[in-house]
VEXBA-129770 format. One line per field, with one value per residue (C-alpha): residue number from 1; x, y negated, z. Coordinates in pm, 1 decimal. Layout:
BEGIN
seq (NUM	...) $
x (X	...) $
y (Y	...) $
z (Z	...) $
% end
This chain:
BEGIN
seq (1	2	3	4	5	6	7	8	9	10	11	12	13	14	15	16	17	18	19	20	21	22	23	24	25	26	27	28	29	30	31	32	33	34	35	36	37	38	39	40	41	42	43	44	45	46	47	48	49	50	51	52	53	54	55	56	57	58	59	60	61	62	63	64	65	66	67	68	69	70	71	72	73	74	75	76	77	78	79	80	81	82	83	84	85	86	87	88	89	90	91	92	93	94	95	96	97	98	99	100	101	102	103	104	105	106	107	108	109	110	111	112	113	114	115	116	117	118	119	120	121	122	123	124	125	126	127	128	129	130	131	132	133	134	135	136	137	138	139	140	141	142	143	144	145	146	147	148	149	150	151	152	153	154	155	156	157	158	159	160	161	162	163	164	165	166	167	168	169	170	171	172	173	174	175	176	177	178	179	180	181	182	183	184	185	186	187	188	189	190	191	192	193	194	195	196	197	198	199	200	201	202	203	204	205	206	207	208	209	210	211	212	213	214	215	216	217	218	219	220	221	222	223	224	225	226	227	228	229	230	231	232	233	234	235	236	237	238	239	240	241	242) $
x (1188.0	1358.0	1112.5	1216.1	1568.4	1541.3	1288.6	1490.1	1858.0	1643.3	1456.2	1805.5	1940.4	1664.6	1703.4	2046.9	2039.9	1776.5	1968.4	2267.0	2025.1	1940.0	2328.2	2365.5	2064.9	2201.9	2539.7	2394.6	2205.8	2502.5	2683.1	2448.1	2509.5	2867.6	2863.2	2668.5	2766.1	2393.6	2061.0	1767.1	1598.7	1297.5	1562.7	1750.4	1411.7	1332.2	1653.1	1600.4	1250.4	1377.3	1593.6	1396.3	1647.0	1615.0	1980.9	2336.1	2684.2	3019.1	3359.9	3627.7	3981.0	3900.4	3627.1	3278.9	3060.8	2686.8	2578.4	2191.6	1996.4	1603.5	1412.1	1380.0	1072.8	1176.3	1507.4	1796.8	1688.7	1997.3	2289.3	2398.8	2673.6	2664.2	3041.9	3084.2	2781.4	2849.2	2511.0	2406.4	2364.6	2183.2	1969.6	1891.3	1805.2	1596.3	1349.6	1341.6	1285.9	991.9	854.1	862.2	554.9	658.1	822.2	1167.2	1467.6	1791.8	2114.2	2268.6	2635.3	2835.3	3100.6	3051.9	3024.3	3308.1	3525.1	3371.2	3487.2	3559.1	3209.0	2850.2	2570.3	2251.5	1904.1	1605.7	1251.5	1242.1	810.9	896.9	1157.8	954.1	645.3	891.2	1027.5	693.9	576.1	898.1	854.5	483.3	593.9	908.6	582.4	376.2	605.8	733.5	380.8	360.9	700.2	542.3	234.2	420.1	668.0	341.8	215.0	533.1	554.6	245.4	230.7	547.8	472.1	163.8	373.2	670.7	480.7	124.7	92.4	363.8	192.7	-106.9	-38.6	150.7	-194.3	-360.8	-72.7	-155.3	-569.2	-538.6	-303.1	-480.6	-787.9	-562.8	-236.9	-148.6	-142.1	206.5	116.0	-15.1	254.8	427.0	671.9	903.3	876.2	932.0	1150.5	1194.9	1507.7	1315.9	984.0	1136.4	1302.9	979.7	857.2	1179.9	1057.6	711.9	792.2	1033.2	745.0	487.4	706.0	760.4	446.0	287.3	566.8	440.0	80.3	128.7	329.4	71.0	-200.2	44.1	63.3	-310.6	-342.7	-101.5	-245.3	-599.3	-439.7	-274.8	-646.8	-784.0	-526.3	-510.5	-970.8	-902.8	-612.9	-818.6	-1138.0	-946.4	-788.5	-1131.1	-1235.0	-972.8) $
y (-960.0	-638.2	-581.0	-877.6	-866.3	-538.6	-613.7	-929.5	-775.9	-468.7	-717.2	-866.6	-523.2	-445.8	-774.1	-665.1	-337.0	-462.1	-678.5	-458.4	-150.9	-404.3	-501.3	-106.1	-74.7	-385.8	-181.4	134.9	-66.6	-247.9	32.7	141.9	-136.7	-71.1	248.2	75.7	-271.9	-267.9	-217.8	-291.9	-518.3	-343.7	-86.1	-396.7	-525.6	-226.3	-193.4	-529.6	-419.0	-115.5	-300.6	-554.5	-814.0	-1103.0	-1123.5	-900.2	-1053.3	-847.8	-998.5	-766.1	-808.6	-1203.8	-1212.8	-1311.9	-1130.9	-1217.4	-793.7	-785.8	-1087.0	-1215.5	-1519.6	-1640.1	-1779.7	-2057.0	-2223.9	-2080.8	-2152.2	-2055.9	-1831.9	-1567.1	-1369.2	-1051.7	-1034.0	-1330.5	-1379.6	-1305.7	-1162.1	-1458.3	-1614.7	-1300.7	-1320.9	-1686.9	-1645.5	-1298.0	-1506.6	-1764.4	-1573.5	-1379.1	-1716.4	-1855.2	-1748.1	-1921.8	-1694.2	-1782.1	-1701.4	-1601.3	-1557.3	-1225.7	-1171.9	-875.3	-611.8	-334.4	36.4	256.3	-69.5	-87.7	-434.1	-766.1	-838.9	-844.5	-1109.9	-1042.4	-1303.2	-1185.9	-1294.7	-1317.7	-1200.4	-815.5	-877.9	-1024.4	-797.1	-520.6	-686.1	-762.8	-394.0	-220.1	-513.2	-381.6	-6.4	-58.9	-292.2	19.3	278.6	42.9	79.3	410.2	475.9	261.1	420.4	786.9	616.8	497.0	812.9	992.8	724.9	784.3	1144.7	1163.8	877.0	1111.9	1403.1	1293.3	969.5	1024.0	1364.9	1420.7	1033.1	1225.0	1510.4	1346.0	1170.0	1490.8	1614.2	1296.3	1349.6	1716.9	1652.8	1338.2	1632.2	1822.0	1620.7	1894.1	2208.5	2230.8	2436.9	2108.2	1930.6	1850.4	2036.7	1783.4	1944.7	1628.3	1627.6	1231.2	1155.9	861.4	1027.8	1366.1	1104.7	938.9	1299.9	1379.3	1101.9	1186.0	1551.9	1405.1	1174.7	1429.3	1654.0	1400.5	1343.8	1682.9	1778.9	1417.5	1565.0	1940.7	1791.2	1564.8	1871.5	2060.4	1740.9	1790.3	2151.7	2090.7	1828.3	2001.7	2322.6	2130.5	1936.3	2249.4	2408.7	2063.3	2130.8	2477.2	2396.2	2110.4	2364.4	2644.1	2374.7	2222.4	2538.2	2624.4) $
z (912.5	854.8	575.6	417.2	469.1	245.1	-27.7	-156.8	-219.7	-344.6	-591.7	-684.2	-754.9	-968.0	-1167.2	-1227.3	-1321.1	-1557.4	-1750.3	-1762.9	-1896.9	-2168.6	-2273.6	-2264.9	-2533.5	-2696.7	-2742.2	-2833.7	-3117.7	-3271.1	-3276.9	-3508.7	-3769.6	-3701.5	-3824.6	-4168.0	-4222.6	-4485.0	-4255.4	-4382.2	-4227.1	-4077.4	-3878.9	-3795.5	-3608.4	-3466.3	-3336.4	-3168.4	-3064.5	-2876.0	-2671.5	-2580.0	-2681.3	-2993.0	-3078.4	-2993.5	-2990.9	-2941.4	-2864.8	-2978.0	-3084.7	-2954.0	-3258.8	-3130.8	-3405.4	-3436.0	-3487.8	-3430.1	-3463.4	-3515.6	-3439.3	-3115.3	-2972.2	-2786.7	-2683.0	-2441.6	-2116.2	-1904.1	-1915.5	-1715.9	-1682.8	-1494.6	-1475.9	-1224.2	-1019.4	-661.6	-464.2	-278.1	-670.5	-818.1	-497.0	-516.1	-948.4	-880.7	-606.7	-851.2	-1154.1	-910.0	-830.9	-1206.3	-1395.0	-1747.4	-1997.4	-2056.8	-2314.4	-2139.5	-2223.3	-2070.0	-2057.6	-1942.6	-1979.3	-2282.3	-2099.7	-2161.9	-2236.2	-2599.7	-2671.8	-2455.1	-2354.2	-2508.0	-2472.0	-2532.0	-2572.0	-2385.8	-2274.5	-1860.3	-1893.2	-1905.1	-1708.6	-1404.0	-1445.0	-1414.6	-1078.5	-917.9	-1010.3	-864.3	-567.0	-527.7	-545.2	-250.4	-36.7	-75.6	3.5	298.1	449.1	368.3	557.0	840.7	906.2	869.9	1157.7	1367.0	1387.0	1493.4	1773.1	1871.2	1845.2	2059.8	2331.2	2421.3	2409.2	2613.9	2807.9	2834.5	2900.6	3194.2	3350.3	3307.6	3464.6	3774.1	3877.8	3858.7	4085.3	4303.1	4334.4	4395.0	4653.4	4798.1	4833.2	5130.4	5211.1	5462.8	5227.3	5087.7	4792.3	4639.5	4644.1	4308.1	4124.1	3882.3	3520.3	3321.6	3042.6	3021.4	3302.6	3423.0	3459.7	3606.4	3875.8	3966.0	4001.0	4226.5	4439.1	4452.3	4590.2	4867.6	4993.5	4981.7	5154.9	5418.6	5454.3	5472.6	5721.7	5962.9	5929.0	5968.3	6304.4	6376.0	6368.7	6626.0	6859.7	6853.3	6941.3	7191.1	7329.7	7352.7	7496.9	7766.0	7890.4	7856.9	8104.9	8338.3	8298.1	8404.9	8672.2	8882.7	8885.9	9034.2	9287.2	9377.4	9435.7	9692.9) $
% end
């Protein structure tokens, strides 16, 4: 979900800043026949080729001038302009655009750069224009996974680092000192880094502790006992004797 919730604004960016890099070449061509009003016709269309558009209009000085302009393919399909669409609507047109194989003609309108003019509007075909998307779309997919395996490992590498290892070493802790309960030396010293696992460790001393003390206690209830039937064994002979 989080994936998602990325790739489309990031598809809807691209779609924009695609457009606008085209109404930037568009502007950077007229400027050319603005500089000499008498092109020839091949520049003219190479012009047009270069920027990947079919036809440039300026507004300036409220005069909508025709500057750069060839045959287009097909009819107008729909109009946008890059100067009002909030982001929910360039969302909602980029998934639709990704989702629309047909080549289509658009009309592109949008704000000259460096305030060169009112506004410029520009016809285009929508083909490049999606093959770019779904190859920048595949590129951001593939670098996600990338990013996502890279993560994976550095989970995993650091769950057996800061998890596995110290679990693993607390049941070794555990068998050697289920071996010989009595022997203090094996019981556990906390060294965990983790707070919760260091506590469980914390825990696991105090009981061993405990319990070592019972059966080291236990052992000298034994001895004790033994000594004193020996001595009572010893005491009735020497009074059966008498």
């Amino acid at each position: 979900m989080s994936l998602l919730e990325n790739f489309v604004p990031s598809i809807a960016r691209f779609r924009e800043d695609y457009m606008l890099n085209r109404l930037e070449r568009a502007q950077i061509a007229s400027l050319t026949l603005l500089a000499d009003d008498m092109l020839e016709p091949a520049l003219e269309a190479e012009l047009l080729r270069n920027a990947e558009v079919f036809n440039v209009v300026l507004r300036r000085d409220e005069m909508r001038q025709l500057v750069l302009s060839s045959p287009m393919p097909q009819m107008i399909d729909r109009t946008i302009d890059l100067r009002n669409d909030s982001a929910s609507v360039l969302i909602r047109d980029a998934m639709m655009r990704l989702l629309t194989p047909e080549n289509k003609v658009i009309r592109v309108i949008g704000a000259p750069v460096r305030d060169a003019g009112l506004l410029i509007e520009v016809t285009m075909d929508t083909g490049p224009m999606r093959t770019a998307m779904i190859d920048y779309g595949l590129r951001i997919l593939l670098l996600s996974a990338v990013i996502s395996v890279f993560t994976a490992i550095l989970l995993f590498l650091a769950m057996r680092v800061f998890l596995v290892k110290p679990i693993k070493g607390v049941v070794a802790h555990m068998q050697r000192y289920a071996a010989a309960p009595e022997d203090a030396r094996r019981i556990i010293v906390p060294s965990a880094g983790v707070t919760e696992l260091r506590e469980a460790e914390e825990a696991l001393k105090a009981l061993q502790t405990e319990l070592t003390s019972a059966l080291r206690q236990k052992e000298r209830l034994a001895q004790l006992g033994s000594a004193v039937s020996k001595i009572s064994h010893d005491f009735r002979n020497i009074m059966t004797s008498a």
